[in-house]
C-alpha positions as CSV (number, residue, x, y, z in Angstrom):
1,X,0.0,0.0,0.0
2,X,1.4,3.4,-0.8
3,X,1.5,5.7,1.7
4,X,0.7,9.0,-0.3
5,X,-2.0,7.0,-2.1
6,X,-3.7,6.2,0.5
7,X,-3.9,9.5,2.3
8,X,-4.4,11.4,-1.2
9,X,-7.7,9.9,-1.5
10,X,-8.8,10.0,1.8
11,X,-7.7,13.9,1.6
12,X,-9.2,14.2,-2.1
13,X,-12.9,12.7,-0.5
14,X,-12.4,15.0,2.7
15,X,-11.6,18.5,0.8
16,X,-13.3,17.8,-2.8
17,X,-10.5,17.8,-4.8
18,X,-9.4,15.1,-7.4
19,X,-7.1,12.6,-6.2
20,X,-3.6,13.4,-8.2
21,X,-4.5,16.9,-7.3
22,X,-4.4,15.9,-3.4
23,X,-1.3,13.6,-3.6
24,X,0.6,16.4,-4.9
25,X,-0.4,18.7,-2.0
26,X,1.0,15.8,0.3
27,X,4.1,15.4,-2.1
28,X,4.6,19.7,-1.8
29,X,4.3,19.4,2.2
30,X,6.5,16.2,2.4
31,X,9.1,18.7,0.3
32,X,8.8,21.5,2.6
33,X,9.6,19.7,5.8
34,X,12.0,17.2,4.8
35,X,13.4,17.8,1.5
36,X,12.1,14.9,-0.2
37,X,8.6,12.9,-1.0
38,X,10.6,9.8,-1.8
39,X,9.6,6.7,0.5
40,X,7.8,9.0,3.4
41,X,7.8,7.5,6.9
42,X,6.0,8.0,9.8
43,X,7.4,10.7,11.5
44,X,8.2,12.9,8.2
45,X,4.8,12.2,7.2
46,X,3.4,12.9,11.2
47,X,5.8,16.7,10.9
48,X,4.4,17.4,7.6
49,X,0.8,16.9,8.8
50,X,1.3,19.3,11.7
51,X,3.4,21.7,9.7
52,X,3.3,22.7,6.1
53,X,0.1,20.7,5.6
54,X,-1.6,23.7,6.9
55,X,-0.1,26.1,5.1
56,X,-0.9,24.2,2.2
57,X,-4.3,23.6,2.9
58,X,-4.6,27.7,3.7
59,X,-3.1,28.4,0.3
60,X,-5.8,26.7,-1.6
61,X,-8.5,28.3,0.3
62,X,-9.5,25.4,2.8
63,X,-11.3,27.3,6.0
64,X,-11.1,24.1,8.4
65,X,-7.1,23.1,8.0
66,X,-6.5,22.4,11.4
67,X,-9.5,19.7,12.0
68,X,-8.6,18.1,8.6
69,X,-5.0,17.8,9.3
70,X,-6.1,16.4,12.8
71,X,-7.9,13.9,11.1
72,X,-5.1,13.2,9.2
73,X,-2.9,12.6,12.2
74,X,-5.4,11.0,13.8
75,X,-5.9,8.1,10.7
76,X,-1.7,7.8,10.4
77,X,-1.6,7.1,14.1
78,X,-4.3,4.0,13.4
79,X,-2.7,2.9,10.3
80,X,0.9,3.2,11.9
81,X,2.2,-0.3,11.9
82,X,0.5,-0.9,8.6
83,X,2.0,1.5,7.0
84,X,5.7,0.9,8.7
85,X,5.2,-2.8,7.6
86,X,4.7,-2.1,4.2
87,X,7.7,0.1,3.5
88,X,10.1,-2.9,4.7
């Protein structure tokens, strides 16, 4: 399961935008806090949530940023050890 998938469309259903259109926004945060989208773990995916995921989301215009990206948090803290177990 790829990580930026699976949160693209879960962002892309939650803010109403298409699906490549979300998975770049997670790509562009991933980029701004840690220099690269390539293979995202947990915690650069957990900093980019709380970080440049807002500022992101407040770019394009999205009034509720910080409940979505506590959402966000919230479903990459359930899906941890799925998500660490795919990318060995």
């Amino acid at each position: 399961m790829n990580i930026i998938t699976y949160f693209g469309e879960l962002l892309s259903e939650k803010i109403g935008i298409p699906a490549i259109a979300a998975r770049g926004l997670l790509r562009f945060s991933l980029k701004d806090e840690v220099g690269s989208a390539e293979n995202p773990d947990y915690e650069s995916l957990l900093k980019a949530f709380k970080n440049s995921f807002k500022n992101r989301l407040e770019k394009i215009g999205i009034e509720n940023r910080d409940k979505i990206a506590n959402e966000m948090i919230q479903e990459l803290s359930k899906k941890q050890s799925l998500f660490t177990m795919s990318s060995v």
